[in-house]
HTML snippet that shows the backbone in 3Dmol.js (N, CA, C, O; Angstrom):
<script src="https://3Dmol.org/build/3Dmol-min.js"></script>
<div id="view" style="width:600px;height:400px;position:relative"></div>
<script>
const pdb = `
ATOM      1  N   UNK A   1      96.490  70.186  99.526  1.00  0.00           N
ATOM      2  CA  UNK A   1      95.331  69.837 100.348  1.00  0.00           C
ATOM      3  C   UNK A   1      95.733  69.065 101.598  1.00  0.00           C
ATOM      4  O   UNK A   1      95.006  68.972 102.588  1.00  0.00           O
ATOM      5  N   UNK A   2      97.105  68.443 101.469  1.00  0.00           N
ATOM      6  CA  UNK A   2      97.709  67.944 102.870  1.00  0.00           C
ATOM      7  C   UNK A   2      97.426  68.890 104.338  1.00  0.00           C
ATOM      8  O   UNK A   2      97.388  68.426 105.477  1.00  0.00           O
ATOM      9  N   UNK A   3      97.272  70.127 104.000  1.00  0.00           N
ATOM     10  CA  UNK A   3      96.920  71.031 105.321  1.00  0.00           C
ATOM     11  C   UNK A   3      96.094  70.356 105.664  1.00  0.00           C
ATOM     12  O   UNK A   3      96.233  69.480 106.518  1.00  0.00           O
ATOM     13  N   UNK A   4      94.653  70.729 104.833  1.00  0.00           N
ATOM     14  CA  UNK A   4      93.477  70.503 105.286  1.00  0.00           C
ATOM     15  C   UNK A   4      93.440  69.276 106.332  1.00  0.00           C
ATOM     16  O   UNK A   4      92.849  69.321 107.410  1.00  0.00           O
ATOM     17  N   UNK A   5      94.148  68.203 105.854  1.00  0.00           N
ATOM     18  CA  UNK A   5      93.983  67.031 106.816  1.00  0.00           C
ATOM     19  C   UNK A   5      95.102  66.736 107.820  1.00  0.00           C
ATOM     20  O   UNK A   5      95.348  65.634 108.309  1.00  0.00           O
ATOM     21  N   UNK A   6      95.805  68.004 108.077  1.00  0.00           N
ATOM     22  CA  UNK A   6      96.699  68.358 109.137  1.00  0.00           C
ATOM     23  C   UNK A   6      95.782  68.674 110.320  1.00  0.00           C
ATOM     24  O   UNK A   6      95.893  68.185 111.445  1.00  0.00           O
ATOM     25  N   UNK A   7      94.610  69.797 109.807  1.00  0.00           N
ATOM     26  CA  UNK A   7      93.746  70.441 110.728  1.00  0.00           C
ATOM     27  C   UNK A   7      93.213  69.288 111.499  1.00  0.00           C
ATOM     28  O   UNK A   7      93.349  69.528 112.699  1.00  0.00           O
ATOM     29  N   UNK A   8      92.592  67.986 111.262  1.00  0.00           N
ATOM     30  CA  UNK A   8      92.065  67.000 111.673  1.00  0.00           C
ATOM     31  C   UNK A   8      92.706  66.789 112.812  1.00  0.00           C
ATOM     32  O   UNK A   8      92.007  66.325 113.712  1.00  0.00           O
ATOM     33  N   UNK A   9      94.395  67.088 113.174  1.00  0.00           N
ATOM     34  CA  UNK A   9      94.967  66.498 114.132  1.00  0.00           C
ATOM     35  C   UNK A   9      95.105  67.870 115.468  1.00  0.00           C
ATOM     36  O   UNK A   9      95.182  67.672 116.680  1.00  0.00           O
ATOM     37  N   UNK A  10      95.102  69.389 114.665  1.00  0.00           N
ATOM     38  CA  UNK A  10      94.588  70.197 115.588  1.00  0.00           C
ATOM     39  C   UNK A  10      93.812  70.421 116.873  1.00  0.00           C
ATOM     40  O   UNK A  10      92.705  69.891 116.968  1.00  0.00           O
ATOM     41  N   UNK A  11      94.149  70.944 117.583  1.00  0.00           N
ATOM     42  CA  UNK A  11      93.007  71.126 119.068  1.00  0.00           C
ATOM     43  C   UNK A  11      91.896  72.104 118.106  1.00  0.00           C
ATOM     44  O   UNK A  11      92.173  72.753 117.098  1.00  0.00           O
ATOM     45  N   UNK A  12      90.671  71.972 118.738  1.00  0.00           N
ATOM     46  CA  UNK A  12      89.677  72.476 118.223  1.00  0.00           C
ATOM     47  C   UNK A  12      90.084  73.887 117.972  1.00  0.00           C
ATOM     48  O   UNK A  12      90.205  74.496 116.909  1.00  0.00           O
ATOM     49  N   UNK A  13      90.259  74.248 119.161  1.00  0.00           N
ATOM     50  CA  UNK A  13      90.126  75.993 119.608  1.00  0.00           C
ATOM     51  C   UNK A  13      91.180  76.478 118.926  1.00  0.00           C
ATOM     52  O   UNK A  13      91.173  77.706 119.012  1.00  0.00           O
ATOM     53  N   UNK A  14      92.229  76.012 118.186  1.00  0.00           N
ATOM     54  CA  UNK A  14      93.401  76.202 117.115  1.00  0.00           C
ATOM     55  C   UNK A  14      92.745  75.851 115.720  1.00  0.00           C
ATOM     56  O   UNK A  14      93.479  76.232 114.808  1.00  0.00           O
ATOM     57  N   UNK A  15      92.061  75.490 115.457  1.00  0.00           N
ATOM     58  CA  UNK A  15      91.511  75.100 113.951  1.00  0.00           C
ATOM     59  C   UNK A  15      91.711  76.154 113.449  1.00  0.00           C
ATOM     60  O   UNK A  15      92.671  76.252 112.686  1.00  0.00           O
ATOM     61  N   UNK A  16      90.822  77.360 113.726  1.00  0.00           N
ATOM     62  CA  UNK A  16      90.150  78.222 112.652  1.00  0.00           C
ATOM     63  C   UNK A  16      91.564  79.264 112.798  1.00  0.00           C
ATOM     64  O   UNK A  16      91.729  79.985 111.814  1.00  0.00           O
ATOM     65  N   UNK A  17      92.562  79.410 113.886  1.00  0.00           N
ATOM     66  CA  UNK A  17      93.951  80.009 113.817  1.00  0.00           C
ATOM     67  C   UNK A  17      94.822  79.629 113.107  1.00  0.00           C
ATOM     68  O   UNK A  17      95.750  80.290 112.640  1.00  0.00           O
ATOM     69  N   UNK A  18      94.492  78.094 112.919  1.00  0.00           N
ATOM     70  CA  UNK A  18      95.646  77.409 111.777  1.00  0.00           C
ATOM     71  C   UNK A  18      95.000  77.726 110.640  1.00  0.00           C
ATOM     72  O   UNK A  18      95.772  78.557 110.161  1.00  0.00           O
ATOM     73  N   UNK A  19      94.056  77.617 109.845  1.00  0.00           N
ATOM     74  CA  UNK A  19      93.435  77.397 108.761  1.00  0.00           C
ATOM     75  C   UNK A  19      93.648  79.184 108.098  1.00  0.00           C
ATOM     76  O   UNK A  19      93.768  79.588 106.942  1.00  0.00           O
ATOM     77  N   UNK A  20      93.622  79.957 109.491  1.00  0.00           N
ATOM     78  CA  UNK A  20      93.523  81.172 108.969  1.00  0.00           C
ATOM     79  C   UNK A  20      95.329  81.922 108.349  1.00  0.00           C
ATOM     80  O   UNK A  20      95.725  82.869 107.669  1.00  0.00           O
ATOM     81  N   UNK A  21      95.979  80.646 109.202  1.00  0.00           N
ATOM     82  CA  UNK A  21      97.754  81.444 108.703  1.00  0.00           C
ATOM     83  C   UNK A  21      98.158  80.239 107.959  1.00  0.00           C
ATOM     84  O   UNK A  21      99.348  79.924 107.928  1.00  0.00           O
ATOM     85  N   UNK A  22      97.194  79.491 107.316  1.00  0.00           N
ATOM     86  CA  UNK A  22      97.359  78.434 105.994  1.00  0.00           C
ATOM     87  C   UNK A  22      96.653  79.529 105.172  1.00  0.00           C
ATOM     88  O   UNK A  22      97.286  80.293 104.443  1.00  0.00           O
ATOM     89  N   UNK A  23      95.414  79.571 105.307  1.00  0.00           N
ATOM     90  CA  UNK A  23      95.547  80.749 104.264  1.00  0.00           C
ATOM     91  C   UNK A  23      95.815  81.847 104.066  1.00  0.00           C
ATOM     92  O   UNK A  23      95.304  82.226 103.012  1.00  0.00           O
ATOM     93  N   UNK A  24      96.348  82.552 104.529  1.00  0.00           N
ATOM     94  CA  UNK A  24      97.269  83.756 104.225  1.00  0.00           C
ATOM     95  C   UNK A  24      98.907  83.055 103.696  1.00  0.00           C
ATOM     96  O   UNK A  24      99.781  83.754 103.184  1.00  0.00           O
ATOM     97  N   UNK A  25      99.025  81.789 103.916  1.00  0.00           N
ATOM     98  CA  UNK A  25     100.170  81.370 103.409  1.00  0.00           C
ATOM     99  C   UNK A  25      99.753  80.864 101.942  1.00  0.00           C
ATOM    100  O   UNK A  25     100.570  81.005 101.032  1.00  0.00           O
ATOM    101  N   UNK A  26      98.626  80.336 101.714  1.00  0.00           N
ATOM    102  CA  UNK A  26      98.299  80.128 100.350  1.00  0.00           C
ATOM    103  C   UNK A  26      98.297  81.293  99.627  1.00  0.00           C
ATOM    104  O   UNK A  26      98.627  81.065  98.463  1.00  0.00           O
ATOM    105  N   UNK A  27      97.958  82.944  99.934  1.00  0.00           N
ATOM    106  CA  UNK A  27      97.607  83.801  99.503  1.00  0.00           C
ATOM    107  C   UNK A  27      98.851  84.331  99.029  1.00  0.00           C
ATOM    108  O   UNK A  27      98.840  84.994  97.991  1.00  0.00           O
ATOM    109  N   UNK A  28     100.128  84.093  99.764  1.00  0.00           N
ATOM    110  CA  UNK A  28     101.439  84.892  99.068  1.00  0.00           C
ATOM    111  C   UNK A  28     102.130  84.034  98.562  1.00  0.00           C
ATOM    112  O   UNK A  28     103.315  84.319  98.386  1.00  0.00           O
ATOM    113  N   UNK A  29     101.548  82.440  98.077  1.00  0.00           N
ATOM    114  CA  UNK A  29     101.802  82.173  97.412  1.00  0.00           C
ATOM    115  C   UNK A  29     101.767  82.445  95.462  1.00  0.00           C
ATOM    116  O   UNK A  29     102.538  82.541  94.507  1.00  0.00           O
ATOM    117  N   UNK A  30      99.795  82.474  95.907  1.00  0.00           N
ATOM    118  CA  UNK A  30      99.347  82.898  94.703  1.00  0.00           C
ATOM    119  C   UNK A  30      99.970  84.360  94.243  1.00  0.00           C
ATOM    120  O   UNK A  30     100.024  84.760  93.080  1.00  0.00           O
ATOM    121  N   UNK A  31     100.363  84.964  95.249  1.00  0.00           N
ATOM    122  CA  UNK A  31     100.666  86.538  94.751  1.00  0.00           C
ATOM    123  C   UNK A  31     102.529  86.681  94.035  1.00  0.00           C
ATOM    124  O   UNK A  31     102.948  87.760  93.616  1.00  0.00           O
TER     125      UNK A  31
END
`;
const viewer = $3Dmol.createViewer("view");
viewer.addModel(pdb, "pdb");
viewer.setStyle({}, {cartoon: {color: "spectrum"}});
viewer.zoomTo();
viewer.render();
</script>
């Protein structure tokens, strides 16, 4: 959950780009 409060320090307009190649990095994890 440390990402999540990585995003906090993000530029706005990068949030939803980071959050989106955090999760696809969570996803090949689970796989």
């Amino acid at each position: 959950m440390k990402n999540l409060a990585a995003l906090a320090f993000v530029p706005e307009q990068d949030v939803i780009r980071t959050f989106t190649e955090i999760k696809g990095s969570a996803n090949e994890i689970l796989d």
